[in-house]
Z-matrix of the N, CA and C atoms (Angstrom, degrees):
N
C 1 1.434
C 2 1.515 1 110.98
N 3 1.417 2 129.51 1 -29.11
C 4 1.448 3 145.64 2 174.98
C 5 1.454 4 94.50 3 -63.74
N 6 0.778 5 140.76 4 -45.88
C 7 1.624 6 150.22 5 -151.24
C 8 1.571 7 102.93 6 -79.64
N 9 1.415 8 104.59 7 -62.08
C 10 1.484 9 101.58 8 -177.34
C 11 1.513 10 108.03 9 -88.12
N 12 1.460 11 127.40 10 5.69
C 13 1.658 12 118.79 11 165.39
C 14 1.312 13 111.28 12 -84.37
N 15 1.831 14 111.27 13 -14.42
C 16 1.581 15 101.35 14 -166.42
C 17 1.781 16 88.67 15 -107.47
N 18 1.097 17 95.87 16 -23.52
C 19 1.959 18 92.12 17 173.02
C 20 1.546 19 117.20 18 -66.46
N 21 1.599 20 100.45 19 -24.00
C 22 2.154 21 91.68 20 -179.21
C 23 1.484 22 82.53 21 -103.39
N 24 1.435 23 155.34 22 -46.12
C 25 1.565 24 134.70 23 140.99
C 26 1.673 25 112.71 24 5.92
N 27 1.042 26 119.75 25 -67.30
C 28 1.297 27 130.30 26 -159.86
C 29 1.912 28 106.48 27 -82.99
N 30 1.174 29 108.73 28 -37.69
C 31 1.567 30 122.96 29 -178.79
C 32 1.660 31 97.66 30 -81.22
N 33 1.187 32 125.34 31 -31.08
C 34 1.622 33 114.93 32 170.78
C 35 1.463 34 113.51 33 -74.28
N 36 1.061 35 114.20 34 -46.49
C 37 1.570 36 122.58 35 158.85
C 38 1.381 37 130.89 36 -28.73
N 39 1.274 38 97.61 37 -43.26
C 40 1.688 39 119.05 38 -158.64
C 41 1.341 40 89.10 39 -87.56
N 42 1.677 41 121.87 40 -47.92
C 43 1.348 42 126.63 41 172.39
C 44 0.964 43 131.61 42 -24.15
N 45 1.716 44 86.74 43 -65.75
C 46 1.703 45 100.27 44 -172.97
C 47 1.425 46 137.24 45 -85.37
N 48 1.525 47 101.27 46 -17.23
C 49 1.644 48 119.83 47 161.13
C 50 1.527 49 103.71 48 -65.14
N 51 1.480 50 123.17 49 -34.39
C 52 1.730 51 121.05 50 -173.53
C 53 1.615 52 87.71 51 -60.19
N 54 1.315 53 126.76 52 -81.45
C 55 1.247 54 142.20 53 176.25
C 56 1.764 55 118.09 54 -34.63
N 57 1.148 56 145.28 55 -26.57
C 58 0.815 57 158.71 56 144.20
C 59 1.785 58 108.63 57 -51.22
N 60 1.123 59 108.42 58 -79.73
C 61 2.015 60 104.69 59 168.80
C 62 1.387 61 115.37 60 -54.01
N 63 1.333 62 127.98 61 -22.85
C 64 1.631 63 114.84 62 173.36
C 65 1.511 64 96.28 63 -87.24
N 66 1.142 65 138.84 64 -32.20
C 67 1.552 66 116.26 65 -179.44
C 68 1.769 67 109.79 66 -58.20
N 69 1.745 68 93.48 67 -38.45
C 70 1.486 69 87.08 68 -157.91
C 71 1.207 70 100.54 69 -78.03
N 72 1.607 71 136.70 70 -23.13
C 73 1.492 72 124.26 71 165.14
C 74 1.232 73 104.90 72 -55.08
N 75 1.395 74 121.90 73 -58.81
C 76 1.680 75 95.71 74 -157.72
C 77 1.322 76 113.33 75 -81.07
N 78 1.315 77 126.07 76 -11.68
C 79 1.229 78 124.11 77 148.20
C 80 1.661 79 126.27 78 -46.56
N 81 0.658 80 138.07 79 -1.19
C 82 1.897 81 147.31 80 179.35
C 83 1.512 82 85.57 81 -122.39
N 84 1.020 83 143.25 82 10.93
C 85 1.345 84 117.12 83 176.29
C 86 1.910 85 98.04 84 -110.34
N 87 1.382 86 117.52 85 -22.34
C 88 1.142 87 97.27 86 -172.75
C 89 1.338 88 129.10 87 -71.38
N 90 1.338 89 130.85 88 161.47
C 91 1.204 90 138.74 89 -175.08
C 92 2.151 91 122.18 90 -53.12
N 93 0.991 92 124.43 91 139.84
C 94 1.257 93 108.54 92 177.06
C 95 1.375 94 135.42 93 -60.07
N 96 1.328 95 116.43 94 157.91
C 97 1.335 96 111.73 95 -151.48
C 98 1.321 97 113.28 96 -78.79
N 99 1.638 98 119.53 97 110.84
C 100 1.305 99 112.95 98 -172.65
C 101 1.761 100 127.86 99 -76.06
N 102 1.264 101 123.21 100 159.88
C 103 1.472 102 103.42 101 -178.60
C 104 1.465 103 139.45 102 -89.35
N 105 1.563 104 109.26 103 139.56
C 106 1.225 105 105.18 104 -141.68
C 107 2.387 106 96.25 105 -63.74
N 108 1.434 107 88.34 106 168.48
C 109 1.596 108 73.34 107 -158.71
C 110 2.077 109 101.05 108 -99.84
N 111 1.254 110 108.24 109 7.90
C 112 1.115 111 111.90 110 174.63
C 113 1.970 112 106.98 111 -87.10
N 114 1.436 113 123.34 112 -3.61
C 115 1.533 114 143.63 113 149.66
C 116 1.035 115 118.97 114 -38.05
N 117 1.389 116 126.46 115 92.91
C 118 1.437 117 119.24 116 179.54
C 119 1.982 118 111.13 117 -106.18
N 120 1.305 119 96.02 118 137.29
C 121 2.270 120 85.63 119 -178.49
C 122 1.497 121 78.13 120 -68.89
N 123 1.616 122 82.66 121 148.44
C 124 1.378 123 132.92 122 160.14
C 125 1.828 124 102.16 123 -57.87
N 126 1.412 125 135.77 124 132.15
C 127 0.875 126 127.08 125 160.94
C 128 1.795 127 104.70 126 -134.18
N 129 1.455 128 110.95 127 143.30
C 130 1.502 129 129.70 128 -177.33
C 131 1.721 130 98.43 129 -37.89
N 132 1.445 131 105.75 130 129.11
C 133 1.671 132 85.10 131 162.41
C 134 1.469 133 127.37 132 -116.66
N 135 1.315 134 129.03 133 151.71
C 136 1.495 135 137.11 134 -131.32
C 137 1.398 136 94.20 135 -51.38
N 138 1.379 137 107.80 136 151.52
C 139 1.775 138 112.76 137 161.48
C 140 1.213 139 110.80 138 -116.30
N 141 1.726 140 102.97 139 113.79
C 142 0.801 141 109.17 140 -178.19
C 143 1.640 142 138.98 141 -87.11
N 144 1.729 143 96.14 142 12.14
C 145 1.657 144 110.24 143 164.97
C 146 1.687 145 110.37 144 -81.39
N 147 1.012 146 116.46 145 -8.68
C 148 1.160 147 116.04 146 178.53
C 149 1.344 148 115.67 147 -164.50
N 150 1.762 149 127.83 148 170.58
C 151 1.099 150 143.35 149 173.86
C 152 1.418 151 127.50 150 -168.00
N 153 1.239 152 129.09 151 167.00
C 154 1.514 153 139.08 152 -163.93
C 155 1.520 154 71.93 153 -102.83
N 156 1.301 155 128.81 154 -82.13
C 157 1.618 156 162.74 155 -127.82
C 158 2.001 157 86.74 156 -58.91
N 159 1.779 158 89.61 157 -69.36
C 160 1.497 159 99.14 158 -158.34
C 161 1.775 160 106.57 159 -89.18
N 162 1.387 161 87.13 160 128.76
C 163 1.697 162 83.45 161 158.98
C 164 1.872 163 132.49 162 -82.36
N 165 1.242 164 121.33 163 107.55
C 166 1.286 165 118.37 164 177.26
C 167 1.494 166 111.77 165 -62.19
N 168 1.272 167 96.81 166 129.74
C 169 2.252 168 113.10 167 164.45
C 170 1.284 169 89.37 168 -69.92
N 171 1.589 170 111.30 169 131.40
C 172 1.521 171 122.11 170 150.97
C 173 1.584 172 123.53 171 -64.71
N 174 1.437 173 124.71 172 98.01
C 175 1.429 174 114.77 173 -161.70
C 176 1.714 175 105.01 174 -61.62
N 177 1.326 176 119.95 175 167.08
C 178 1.435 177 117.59 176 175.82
C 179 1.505 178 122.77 177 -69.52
N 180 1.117 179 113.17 178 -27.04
C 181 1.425 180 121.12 179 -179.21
C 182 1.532 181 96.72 180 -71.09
N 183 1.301 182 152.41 181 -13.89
C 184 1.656 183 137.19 182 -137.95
C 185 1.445 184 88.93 183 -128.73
N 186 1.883 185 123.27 184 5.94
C 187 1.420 186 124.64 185 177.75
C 188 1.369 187 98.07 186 -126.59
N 189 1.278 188 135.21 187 -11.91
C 190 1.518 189 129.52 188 -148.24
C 191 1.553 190 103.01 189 -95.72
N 192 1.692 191 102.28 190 -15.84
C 193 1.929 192 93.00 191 163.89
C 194 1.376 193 112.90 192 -109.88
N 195 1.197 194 124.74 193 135.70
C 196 1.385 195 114.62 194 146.66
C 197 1.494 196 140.28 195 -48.38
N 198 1.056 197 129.52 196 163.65
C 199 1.762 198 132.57 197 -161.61
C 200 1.130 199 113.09 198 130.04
N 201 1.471 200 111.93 199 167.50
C 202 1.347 201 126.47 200 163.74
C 203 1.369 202 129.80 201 -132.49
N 204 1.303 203 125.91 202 -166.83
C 205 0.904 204 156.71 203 -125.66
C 206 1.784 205 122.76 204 -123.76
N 207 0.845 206 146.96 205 108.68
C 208 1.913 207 137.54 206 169.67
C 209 1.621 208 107.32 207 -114.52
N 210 1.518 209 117.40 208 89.23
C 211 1.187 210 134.53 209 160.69
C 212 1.248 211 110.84 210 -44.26
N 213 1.508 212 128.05 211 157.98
C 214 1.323 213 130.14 212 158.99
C 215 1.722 214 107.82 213 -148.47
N 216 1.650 215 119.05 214 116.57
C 217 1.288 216 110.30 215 -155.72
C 218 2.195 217 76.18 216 -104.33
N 219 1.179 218 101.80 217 153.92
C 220 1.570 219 107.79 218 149.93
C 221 1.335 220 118.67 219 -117.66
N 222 1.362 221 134.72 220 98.79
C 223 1.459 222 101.69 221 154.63
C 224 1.686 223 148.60 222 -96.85
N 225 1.298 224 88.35 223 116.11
C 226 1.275 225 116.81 224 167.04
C 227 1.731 226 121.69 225 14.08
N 228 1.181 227 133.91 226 -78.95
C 229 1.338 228 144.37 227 178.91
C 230 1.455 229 108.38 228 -70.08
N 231 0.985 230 121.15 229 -30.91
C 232 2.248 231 125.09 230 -173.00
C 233 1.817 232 80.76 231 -112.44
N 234 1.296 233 135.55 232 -23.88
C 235 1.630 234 89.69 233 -163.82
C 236 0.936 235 120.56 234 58.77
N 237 1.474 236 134.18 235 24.50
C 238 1.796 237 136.56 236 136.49
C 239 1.189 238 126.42 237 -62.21
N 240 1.191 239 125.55 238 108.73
C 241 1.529 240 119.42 239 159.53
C 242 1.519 241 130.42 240 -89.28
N 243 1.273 242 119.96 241 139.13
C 244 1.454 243 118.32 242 -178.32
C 245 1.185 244 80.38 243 -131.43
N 246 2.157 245 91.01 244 150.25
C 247 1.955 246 102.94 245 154.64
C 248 1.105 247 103.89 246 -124.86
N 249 1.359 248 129.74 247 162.07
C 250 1.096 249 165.75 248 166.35
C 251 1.511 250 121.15 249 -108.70
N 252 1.640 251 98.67 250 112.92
C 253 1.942 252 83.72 251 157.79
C 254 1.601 253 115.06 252 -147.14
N 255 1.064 254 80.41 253 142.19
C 256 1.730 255 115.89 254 -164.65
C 257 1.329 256 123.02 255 -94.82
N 258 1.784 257 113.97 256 108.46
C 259 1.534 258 97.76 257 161.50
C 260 1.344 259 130.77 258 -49.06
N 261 1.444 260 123.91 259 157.63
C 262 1.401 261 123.05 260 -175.54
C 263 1.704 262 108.99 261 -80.76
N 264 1.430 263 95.43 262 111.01
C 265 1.782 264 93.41 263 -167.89
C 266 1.406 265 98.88 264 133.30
N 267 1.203 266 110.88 265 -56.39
C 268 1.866 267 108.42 266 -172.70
C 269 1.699 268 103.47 267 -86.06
N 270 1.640 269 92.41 268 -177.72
C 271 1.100 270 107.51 269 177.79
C 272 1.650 271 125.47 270 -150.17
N 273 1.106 272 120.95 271 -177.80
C 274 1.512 273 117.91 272 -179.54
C 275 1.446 274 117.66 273 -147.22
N 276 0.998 275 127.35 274 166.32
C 277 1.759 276 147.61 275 -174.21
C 278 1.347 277 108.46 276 -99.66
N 279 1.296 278 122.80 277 133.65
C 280 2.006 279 111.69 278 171.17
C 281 1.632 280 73.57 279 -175.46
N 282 1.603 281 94.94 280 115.94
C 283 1.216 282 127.88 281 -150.65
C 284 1.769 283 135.24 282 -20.15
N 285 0.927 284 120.73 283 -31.18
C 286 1.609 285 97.48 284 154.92
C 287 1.242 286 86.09 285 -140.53
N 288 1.409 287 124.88 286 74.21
C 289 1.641 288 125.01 287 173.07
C 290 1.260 289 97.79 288 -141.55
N 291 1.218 290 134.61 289 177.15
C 292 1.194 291 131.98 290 175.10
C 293 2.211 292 99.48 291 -172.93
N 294 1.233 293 92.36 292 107.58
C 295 1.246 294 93.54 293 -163.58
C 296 1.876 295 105.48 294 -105.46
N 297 1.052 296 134.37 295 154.48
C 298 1.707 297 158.17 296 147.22
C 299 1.043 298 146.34 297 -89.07
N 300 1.437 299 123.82 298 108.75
C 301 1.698 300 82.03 299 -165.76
C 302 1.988 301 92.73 300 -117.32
N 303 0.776 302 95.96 301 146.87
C 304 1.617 303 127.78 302 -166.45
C 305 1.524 304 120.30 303 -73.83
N 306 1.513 305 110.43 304 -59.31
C 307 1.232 306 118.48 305 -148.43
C 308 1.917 307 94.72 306 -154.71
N 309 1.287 308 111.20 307 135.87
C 310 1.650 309 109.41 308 175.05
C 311 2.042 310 100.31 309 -114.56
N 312 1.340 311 108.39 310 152.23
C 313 1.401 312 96.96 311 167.46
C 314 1.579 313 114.75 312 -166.35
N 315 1.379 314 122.66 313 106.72
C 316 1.391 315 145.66 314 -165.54
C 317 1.692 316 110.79 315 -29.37
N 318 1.479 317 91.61 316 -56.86
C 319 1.889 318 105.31 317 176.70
C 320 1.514 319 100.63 318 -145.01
N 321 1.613 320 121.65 319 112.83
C 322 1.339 321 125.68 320 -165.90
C 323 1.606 322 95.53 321 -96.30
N 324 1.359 323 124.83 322 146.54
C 325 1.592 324 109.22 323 179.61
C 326 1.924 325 94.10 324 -153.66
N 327 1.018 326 127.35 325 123.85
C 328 1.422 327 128.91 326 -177.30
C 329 1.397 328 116.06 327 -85.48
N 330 1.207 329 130.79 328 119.69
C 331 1.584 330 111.14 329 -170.83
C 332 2.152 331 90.32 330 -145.65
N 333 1.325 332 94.19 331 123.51
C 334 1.695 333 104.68 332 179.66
C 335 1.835 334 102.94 333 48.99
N 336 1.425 335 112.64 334 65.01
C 337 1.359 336 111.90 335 -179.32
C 338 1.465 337 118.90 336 40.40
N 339 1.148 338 126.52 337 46.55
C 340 1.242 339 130.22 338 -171.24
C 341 1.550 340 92.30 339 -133.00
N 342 1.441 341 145.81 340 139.93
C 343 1.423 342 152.66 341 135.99
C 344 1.257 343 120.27 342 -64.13
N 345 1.197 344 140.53 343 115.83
C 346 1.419 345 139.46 344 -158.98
C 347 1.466 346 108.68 345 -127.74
N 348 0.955 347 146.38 346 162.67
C 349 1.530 348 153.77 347 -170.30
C 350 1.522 349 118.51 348 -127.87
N 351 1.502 350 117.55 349 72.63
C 352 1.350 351 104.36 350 -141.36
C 353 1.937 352 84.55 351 -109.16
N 354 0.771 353 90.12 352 137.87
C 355 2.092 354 112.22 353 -177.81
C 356 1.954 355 103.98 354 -74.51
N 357 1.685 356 108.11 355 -31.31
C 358 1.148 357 100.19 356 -173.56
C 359 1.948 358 91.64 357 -95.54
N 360 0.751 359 157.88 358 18.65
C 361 1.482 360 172.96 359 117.52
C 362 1.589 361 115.62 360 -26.10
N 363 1.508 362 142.69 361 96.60
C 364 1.386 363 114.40 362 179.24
C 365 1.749 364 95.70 363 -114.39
N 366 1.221 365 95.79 364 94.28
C 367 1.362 366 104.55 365 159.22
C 368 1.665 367 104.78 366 -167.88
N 369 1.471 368 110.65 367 106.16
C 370 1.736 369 132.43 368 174.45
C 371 1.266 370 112.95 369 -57.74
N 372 0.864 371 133.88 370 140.39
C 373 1.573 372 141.72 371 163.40
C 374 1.105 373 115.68 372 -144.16
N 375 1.414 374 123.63 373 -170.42
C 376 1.597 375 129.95 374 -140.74
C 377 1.062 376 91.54 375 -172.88
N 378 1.833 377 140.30 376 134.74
C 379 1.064 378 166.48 377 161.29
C 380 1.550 379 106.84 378 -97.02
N 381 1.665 380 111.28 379 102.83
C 382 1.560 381 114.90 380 -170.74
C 383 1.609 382 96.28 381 -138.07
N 384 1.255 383 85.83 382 179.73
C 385 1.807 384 100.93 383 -163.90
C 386 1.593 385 82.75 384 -143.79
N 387 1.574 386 115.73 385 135.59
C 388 1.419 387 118.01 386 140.30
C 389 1.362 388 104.92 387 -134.31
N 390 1.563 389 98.57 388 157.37
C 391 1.171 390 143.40 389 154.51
C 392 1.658 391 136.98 390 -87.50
N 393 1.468 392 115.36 391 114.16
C 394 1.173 393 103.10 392 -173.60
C 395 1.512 394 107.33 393 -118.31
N 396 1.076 395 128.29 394 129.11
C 397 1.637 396 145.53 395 -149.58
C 398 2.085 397 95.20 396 18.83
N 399 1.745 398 98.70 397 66.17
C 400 1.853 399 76.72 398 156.52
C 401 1.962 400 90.62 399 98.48
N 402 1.351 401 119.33 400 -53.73
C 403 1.235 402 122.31 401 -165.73
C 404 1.639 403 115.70 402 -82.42
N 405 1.241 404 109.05 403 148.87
C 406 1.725 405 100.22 404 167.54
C 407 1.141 406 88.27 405 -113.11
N 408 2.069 407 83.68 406 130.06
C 409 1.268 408 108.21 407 149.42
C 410 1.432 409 133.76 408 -117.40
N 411 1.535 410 113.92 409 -6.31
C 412 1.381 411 115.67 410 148.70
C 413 1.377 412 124.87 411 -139.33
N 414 1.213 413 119.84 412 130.63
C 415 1.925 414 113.19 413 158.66
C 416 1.404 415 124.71 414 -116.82
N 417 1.547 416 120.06 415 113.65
C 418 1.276 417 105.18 416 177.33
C 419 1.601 418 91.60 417 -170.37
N 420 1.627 419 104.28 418 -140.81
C 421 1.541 420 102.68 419 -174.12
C 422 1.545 421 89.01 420 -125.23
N 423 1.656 422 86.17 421 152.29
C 424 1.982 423 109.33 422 177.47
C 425 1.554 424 91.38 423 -97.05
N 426 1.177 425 135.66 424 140.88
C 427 1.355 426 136.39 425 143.98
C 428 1.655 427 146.28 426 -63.64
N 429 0.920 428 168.57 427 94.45
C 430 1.226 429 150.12 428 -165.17
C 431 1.279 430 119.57 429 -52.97
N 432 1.593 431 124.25 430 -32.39
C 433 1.375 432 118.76 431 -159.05
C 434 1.339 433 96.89 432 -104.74
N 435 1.265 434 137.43 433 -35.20
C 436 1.830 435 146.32 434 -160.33
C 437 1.634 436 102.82 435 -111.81
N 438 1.484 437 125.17 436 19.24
C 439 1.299 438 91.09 437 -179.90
C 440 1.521 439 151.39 438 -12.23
N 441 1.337 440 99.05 439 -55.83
C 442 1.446 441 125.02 440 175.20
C 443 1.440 442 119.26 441 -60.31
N 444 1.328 443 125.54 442 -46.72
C 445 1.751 444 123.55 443 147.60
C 446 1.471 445 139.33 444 -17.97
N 447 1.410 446 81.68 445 -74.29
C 448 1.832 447 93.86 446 169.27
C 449 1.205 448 132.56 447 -140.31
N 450 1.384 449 134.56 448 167.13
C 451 1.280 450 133.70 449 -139.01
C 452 1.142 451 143.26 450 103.36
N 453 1.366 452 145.62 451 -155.41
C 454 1.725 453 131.61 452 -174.41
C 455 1.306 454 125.97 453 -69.25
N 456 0.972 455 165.80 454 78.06
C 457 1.115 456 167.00 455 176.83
C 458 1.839 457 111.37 456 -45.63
N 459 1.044 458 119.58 457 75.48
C 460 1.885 459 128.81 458 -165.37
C 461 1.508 460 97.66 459 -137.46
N 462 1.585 461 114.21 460 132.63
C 463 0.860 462 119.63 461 -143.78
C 464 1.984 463 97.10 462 -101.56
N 465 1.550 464 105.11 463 -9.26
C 466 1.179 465 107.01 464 -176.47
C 467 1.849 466 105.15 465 -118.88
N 468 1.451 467 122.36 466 3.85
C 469 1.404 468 125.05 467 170.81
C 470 1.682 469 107.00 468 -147.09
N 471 1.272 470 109.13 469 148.11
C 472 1.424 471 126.50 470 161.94
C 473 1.396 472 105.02 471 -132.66
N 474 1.713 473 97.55 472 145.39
C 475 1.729 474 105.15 473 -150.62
C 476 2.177 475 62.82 474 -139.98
N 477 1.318 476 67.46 475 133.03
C 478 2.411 477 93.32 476 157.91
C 479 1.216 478 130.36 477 -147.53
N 480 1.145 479 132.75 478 160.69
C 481 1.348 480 122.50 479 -176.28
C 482 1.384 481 109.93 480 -100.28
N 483 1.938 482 124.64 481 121.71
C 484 1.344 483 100.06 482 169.31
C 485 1.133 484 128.91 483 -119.93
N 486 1.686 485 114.02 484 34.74
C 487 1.199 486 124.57 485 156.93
C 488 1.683 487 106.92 486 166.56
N 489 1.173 488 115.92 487 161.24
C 490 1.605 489 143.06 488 175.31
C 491 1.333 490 103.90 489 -117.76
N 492 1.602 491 92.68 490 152.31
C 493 1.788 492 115.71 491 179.24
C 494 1.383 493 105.96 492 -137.39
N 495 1.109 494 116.68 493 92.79
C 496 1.590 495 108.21 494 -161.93
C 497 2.069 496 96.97 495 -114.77
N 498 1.316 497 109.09 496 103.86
C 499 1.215 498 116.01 497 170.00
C 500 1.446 499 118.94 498 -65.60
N 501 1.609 500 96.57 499 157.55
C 502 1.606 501 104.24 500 -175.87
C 503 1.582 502 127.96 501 -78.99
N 504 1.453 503 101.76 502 129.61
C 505 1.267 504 117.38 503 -176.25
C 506 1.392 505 113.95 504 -26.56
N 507 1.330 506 117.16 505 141.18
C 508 2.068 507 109.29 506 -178.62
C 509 1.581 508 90.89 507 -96.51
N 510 1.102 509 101.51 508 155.14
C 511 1.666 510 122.96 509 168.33
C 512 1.332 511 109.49 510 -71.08
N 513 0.969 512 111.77 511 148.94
C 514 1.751 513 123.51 512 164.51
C 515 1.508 514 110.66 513 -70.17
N 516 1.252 515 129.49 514 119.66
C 517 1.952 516 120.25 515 175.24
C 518 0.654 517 123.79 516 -101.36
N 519 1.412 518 134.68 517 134.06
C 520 1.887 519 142.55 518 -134.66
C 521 1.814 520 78.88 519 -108.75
């Protein structure tokens, strides 16, 4: 009775290893895995501190103090850095760039497409415009705290902000 439990033992075995190697052959035979079609690419979504596309309104509050500005250009291929700093209003040259800066703002915070200037906010920014030979290629704001977030997207410079000096408001004189 041992004999024929380990002999149909042995014939289930034999079975299931047969069955086991034909799945896994015809399994390697099927075609690669195509994509499923409910897959959509990932695409960047808009930034709305800045744009090539959109032109930003300078709000009134982001001109109403004086101060400036500490640019920081990298370029890219040499790993040179230059800074620049800019009164709010003027501008400067660094070599076929020609940059502006627009707008200053203590703590910048975006809420329903609106730019806001919020004091309890610590992150400075700068409302700039460049030009590259003559052309715009960006207007918006550099950040202090997120460089890397937002701002120019150029494949041979990265421009950041690393700080504002924004002097105190003058009084009105009776």
């Amino acid at each position: 009775m041992t004999t024929s439990l380990t002999s149909k033992t042995h014939s289930i075995a034999l079975i299931s290893i047969v069955l086991c190697l034909s799945l896994f052959i015809t399994g390697c035979e099927q075609k690669q895995a195509e994509q499923i079609q409910w897959q959509l690419p990932l695409a960047a979504p808009e930034d709305p501190h800045g744009s090539q596309q959109q032109i930003i309104s300078i709000p009134e509050w982001a001109v109403a103090r004086q101060g400036e500005a500490k640019i920081v250009w990298l370029e890219k291929n040499t790993t040179h850095r230059f800074t620049t700093t800019l009164a709010l209003g003027g501008g400067t040259h660094l070599k076929n760039w020609d940059i502006q800066l627009l707008g200053l703002a203590s703590g910048l915070r975006v809420q329903n497409n609106t730019f806001i200037n919020d004091e309890n906010v610590d992150n400075a920014a700068a409302l700039v415009e460049l030009h590259q030979d003559g052309i715009l290629i960006y207007r918006g704001w550099l950040y202090e705290q997120f460089p890397e977030l937002f701002g120019m997207d150029n494949p041979e410079w990265k421009v950041w902000l690393k700080g504002i000096t924004l002097r105190p408001a003058e009084k009105e004189e009776q």
